[in-house]
C-alpha positions as CSV (number, residue, x, y, z in Angstrom):
1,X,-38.1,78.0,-22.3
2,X,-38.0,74.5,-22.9
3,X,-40.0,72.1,-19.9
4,X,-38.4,69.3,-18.2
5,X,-40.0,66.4,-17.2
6,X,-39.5,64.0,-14.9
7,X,-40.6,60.7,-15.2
8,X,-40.6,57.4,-13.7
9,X,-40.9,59.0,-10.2
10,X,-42.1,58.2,-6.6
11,X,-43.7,61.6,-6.1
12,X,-44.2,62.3,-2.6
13,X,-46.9,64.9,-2.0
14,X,-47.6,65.9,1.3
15,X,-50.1,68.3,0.2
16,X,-52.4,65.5,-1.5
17,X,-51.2,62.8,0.5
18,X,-50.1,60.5,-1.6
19,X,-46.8,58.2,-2.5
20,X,-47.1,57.2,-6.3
21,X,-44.9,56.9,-8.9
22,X,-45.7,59.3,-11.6
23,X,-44.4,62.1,-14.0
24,X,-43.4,66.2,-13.0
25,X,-43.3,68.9,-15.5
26,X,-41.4,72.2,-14.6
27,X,-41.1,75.1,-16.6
28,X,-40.3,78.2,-16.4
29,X,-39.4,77.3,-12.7
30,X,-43.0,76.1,-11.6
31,X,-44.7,73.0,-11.4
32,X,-47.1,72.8,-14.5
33,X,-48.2,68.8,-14.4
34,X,-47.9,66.2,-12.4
35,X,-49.0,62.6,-11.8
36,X,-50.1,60.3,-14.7
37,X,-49.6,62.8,-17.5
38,X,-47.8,62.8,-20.3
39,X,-44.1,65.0,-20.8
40,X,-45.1,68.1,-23.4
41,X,-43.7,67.8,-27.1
42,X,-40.2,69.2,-27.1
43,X,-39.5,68.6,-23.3
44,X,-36.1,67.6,-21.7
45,X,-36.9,64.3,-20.3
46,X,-35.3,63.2,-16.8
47,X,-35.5,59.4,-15.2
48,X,-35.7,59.5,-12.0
49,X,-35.6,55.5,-12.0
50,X,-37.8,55.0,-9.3
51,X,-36.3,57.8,-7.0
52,X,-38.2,59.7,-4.6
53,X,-39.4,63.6,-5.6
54,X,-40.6,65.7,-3.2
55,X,-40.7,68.9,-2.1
56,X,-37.7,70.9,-1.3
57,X,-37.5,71.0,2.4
58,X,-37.9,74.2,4.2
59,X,-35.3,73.8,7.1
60,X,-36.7,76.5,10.0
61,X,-34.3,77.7,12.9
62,X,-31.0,77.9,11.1
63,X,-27.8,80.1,12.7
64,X,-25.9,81.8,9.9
65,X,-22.7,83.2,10.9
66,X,-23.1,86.4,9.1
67,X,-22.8,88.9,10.5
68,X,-19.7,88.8,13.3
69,X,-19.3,84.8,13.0
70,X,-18.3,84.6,9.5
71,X,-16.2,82.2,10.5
72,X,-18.5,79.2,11.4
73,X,-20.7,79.6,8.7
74,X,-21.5,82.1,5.8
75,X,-24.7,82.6,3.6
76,X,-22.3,80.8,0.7
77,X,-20.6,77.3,2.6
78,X,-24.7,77.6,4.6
79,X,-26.3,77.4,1.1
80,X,-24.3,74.8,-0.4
81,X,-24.5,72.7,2.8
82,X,-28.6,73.3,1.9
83,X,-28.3,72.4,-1.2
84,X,-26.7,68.9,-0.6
85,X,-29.1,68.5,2.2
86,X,-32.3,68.5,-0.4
87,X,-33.2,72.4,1.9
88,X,-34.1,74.8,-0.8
89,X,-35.5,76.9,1.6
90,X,-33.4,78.5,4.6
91,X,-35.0,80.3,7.3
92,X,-32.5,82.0,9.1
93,X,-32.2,82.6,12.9
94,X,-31.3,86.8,14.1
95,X,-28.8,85.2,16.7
96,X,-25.9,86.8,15.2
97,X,-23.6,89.7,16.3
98,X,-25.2,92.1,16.2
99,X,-28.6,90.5,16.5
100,X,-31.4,91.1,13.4
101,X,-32.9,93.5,15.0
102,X,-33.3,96.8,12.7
103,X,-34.4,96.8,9.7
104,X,-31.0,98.1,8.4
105,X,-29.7,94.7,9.5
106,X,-32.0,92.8,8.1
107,X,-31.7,94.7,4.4
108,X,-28.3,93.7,4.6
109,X,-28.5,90.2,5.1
110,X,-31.1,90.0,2.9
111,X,-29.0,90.9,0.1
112,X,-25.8,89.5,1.1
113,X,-27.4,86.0,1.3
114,X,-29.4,86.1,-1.9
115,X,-25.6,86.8,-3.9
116,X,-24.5,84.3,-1.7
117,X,-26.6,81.6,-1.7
118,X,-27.9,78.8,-4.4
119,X,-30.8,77.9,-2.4
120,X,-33.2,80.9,-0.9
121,X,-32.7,82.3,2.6
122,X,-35.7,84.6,4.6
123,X,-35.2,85.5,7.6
124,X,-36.6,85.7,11.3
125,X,-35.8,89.0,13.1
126,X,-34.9,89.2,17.1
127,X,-38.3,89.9,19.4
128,X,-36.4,92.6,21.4
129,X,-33.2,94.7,20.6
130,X,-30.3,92.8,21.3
131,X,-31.9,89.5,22.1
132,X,-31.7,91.2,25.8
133,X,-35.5,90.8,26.3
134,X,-35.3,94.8,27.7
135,X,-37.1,96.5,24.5
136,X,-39.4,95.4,21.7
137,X,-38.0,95.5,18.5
138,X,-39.3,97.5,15.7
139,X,-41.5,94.8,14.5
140,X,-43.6,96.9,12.2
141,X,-40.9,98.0,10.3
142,X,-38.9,94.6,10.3
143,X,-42.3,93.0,8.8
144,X,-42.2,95.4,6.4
145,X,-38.3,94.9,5.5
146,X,-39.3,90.9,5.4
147,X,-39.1,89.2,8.5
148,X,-41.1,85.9,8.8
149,X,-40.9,86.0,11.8
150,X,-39.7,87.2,15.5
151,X,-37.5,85.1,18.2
152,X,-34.8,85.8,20.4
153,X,-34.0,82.2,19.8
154,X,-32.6,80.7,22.8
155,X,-32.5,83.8,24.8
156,X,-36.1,83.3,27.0
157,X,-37.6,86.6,27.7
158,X,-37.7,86.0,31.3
159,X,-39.6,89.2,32.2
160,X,-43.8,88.4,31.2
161,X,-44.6,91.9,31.2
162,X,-42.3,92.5,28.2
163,X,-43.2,89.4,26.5
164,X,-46.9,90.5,26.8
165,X,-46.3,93.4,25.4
166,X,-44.2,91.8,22.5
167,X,-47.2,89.2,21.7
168,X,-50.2,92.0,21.6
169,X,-48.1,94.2,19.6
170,X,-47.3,91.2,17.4
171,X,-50.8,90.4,17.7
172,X,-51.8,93.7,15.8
173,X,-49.6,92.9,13.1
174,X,-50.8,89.5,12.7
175,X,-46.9,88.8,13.2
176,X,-45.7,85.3,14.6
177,X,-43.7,85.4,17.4
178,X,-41.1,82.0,18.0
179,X,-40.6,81.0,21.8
180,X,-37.9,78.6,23.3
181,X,-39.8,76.9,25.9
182,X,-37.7,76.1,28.6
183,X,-37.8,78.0,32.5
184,X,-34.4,80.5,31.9
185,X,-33.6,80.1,36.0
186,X,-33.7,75.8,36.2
187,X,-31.8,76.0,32.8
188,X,-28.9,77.8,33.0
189,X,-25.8,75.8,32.6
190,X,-27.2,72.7,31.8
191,X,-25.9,69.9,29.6
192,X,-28.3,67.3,30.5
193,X,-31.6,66.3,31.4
194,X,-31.9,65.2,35.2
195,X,-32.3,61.6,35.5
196,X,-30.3,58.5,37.2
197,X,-27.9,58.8,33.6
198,X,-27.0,62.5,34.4
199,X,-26.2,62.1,37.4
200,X,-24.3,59.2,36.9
201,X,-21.5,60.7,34.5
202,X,-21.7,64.1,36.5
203,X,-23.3,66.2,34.5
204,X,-25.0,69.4,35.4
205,X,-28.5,68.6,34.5
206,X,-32.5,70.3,34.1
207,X,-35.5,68.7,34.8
208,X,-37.7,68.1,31.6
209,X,-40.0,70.2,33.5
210,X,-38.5,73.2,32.7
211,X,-39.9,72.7,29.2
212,X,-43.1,72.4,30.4
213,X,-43.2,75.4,33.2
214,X,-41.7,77.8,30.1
215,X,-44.4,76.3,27.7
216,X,-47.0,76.6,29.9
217,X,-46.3,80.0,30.8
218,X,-45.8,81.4,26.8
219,X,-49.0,79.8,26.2
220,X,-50.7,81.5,29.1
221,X,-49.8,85.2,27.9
222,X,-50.6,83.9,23.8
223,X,-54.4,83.1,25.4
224,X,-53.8,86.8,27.1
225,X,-53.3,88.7,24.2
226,X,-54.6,86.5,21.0
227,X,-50.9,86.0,19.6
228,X,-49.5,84.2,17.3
229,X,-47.0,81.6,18.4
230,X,-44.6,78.8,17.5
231,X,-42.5,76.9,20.1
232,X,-39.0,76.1,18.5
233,X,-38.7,72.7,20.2
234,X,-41.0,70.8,22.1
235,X,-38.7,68.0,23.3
236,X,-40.4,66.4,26.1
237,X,-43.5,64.4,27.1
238,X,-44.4,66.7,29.8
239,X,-45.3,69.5,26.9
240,X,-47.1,67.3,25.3
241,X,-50.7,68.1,26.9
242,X,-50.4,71.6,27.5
243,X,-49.5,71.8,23.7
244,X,-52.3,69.6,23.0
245,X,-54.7,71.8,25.3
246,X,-53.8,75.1,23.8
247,X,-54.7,73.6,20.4
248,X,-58.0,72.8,21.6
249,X,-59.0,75.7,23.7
250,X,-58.5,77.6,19.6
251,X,-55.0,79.0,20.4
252,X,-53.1,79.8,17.2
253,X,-50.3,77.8,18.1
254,X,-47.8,75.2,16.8
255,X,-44.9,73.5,17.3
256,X,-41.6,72.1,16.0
257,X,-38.6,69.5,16.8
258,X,-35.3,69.2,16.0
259,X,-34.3,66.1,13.8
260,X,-31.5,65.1,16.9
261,X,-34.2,65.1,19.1
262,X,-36.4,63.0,17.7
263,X,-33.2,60.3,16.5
264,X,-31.0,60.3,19.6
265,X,-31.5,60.7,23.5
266,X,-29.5,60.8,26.7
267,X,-27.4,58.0,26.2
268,X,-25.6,59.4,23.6
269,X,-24.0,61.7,25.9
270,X,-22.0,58.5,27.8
271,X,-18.8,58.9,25.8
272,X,-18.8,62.7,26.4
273,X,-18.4,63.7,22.9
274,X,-19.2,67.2,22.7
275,X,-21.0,67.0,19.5
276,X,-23.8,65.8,21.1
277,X,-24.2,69.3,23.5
278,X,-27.2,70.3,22.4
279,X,-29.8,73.1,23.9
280,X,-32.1,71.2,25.0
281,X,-30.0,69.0,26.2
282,X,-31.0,65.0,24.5
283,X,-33.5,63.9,26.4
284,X,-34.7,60.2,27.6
285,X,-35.6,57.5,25.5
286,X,-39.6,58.0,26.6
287,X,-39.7,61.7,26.2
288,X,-37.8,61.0,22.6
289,X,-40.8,58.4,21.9
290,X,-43.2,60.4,22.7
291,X,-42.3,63.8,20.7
292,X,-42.0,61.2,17.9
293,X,-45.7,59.8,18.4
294,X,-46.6,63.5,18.3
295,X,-45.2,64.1,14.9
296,X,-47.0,61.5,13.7
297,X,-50.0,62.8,14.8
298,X,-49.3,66.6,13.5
299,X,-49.4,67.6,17.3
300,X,-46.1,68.9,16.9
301,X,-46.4,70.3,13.1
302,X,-42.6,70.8,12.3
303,X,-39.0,68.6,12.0
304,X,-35.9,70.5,11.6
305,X,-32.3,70.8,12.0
306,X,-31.9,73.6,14.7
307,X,-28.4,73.9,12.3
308,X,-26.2,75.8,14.8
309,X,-22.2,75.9,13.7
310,X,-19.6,75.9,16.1
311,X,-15.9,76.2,15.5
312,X,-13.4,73.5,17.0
313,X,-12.3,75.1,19.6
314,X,-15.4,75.7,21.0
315,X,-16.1,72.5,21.2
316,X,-13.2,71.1,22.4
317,X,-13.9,71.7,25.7
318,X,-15.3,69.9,29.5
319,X,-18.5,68.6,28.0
320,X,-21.0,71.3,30.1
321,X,-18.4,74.0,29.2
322,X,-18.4,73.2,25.1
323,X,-21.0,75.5,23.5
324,X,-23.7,73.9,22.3
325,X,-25.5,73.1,19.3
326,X,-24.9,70.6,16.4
327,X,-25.1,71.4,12.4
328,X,-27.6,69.4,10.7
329,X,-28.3,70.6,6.9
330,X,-26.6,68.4,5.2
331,X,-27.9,65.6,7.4
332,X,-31.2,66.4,8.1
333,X,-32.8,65.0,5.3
334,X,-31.2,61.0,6.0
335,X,-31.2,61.5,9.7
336,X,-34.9,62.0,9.3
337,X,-35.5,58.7,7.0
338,X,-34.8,57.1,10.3
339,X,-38.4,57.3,11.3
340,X,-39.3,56.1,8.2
341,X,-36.9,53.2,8.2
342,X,-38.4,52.5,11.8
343,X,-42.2,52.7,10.4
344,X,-42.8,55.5,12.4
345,X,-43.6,57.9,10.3
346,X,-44.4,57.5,6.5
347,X,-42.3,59.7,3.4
348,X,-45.9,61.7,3.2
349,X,-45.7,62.2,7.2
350,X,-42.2,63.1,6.9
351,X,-42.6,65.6,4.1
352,X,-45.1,67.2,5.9
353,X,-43.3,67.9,8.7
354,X,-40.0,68.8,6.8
355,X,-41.6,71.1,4.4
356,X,-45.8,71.9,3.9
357,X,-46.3,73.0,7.5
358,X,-43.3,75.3,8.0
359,X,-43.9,76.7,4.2
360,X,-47.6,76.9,5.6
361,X,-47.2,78.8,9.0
362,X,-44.7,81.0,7.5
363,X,-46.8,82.1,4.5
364,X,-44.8,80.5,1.9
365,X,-45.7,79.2,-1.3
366,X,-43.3,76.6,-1.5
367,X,-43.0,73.0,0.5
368,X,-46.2,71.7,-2.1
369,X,-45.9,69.6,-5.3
370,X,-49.5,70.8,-6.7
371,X,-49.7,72.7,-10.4
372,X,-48.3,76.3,-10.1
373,X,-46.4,75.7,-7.4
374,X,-42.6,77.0,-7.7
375,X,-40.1,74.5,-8.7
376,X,-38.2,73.2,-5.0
377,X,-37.4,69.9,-5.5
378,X,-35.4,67.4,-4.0
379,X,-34.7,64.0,-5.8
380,X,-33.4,61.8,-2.7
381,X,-32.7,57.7,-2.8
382,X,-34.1,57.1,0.5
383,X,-32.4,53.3,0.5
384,X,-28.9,54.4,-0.1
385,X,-26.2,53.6,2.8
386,X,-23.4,55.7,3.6
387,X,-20.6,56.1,6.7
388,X,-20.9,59.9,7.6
389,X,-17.4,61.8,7.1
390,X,-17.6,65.5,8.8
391,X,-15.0,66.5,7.1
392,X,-16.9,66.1,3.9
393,X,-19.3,68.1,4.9
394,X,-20.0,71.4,2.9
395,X,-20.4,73.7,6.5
396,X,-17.8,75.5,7.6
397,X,-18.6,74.2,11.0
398,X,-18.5,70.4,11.2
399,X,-19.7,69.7,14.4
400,X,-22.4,66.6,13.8
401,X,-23.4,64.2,16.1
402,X,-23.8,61.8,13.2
403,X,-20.4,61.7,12.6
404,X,-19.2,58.0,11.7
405,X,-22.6,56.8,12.1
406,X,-24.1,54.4,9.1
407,X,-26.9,56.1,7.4
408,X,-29.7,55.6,5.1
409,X,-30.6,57.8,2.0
410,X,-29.0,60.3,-0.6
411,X,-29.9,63.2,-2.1
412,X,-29.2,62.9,-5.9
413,X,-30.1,66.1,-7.3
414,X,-32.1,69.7,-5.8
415,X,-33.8,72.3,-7.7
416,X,-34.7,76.1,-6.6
417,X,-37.1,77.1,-9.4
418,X,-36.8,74.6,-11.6
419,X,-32.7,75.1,-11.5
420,X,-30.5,72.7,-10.6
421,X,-28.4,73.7,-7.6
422,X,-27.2,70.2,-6.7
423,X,-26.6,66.7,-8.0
424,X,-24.8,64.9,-11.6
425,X,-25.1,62.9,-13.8
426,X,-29.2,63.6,-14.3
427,X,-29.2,63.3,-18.6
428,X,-31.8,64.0,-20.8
């Protein structure tokens, strides 16, 4: 099989650390040279022109609609929305109907998304059958089947007894169990978080101390029983130092953000637009400083999309009656080069965030640009403007809160194993 190689490239390792422009050689869909070497005799040589290469991003927390909501998304529109986006590496949410909670269920999407899919797909599997937070799952048997992981999402197993139970059995396993930190009883039914603006435009609203009460009390029963754990989204700055404690007391813990969180806040509710209905609700402008300061830090480890489809109608709704949720594949990747167009955090920072630490907590090999690594790649101008159009979109579901906004940074081409599953005009 004939290498390619490409050259003239801003390389962005987050595994090394370093920004540099350089040369990668792929073949037979790994990584077998990069930096300042030269391509191999007989290669297929690709100018990147002074683009950016980096890791495929591994986007953590996505809803598929398959099974039972076909219709918002499927592993085939999900994929090619990935593939735009620079993801190469889906993990999938088991919040579908039924819930991923057998490992019959989880076989089957399993293979339905890898005949679906251009980019790859692994899944989480649901904590307890149903997503009721009644009964453990089999999580033995859905390890065995393939499951990364174990959530019920945004369903909060409200009864602790249960949940301890869950986290020493997962604990035995060496299995990593995915909280939503929020308090289930102050959050039902809200839209927004309290403040002076919520309360203003009438909105039924949660104190960002909910976060912190349902953080605080899954990080309790993890220092119980030894667990394993990873809060979806930490959102708020009252999380912040009993995240920070748990990492210092030796917990096994981490932590991870949704890209809107960290790019919009409460104010971008004013005009009502249900779009931006998201659970958590947007937060302040301090909070959304904050979680940012903490992603620079690596406090909180991971920066995703949360992609969660809804259909129009839906969302055309009262704004706290509209279900919530925003996609974000396809716009993850330039909604993200917002914090490195604000110097907040740099493309190494970023990439970190957006794809070695979720690879790395998950077990994967991927996310890394280091010799033998597999071939993920995105090629991305980070520079590029552009007008978002949903309705260009590749998802199904087109219900972004970025929609008309002016944006920074394209991806130009994406590779799962050294194959191109995105991008033209890239000549030899």
């Amino acid at each position: 099989m004939v290498a390619t190689a490409f050259v003239n490239a801003r390389l962005i390792d987050p595994e090394a650390g370093t920004d540099g422009t350089g040369t990668l050689v792929v073949e037979r869909g790994r990584i077998r040279a990069q930096g300042a070497v030269a391509p191999p005799p007989g290669a297929r040589i690709v100018d990147c022109a002074g683009l950016c290469l980096a890791p495929g991003i591994v986007d953590w927390g996505v809803k598929i609609g398959e099974p039972g909501e076909r219709h918002r998304e499927s592993f085939r529109s999900a994929g090619l929305a990935a593939a735009a986006g620079g993801v190469t590496t889906i993990i999938a949410r088991p919040d579908t109907l039924p819930a991923i909670d057998t490992p019959e269920t989880l076989e089957f999407v399993t293979r339905r998304a890898a005949e679906a899919s251009p980019v790859a797909i692994r899944h989480m599997a649901a904590l307890t059958r149903g997503r009721e937070g009644r009964e453990m799952t089999e999580i033995g048997f859905l390890r065995d089947a393939g499951a990364l992981a174990f959530t019920d999402a945004d369903h909060v197993t409200a009864d602790a007894r249960i949940l301890a139970r869950c986290l020493t059995y997962a604990r035995g396993l060496g299995a990593l169990v995915v909280g939503h930190p929020q308090e289930p009883a102050l959050s039902r039914g809200a839209a927004a978080t309290s403040g002076k603006f919520a309360a203003l435009r009438g909105l039924p609203a949660v104190s960002a101390m909910a976060e912190r009460i349902g953080l605080e009390r899954d990080l309790a029963l993890v220092e119980m029983t030894g667990a394993r754990y990873h809060a979806d989204q930490i959102t708020t700055a009252a999380a912040l130092p009993a995240l920070r404690r748990a990492k210092a007391a030796g917990l096994d813990v981490s932590a991870g953000v949704s890209v809107h969180h960290v790019t919009l806040n409460e104010f971008d509710l004013g005009d009502y637009r249900t779009f931006f209905r998201l659970t958590p609700p947007l937060r302040a402008e301090d909070d959304r400083k904050a979680v940012v300061a903490a992603l620079a830090e690596g406090l909180i480890e991971v920066l995703c999309s949360m992609h969660t489809p809804a259909d129009e109608e839906s969302k055309r709704l009262p704004f706290a009656e509209a279900a919530p949720g925003a996609v974000g594949l396809e716009t993850l990747l330039p909604a993200a080069l917002r914090l490195w167009h604000s110097g907040d955090l740099t493309l190494v920072q970023l990439f970190r965030a957006l794809a070695l630490n979720p690879a790395r907590r998950l077990g994967l090999p991927v996310g890394r640009l280091a010799v033998g690594a597999p071939a993920d790649l995105v090629l991305f101008d980070p520079d590029a403007p552009f007008v978002l159009d949903r309705f260009a979109l590749r998802s199904k579901s087109r219900n972004t809160p970025f929609d008309g906004a002016r944006m920074q940074g394209r991806v130009r081409a994406t590779f799962v194993a050294g194959r191109q599953v995105f991008g033209e005009g890239l000549h030899a």
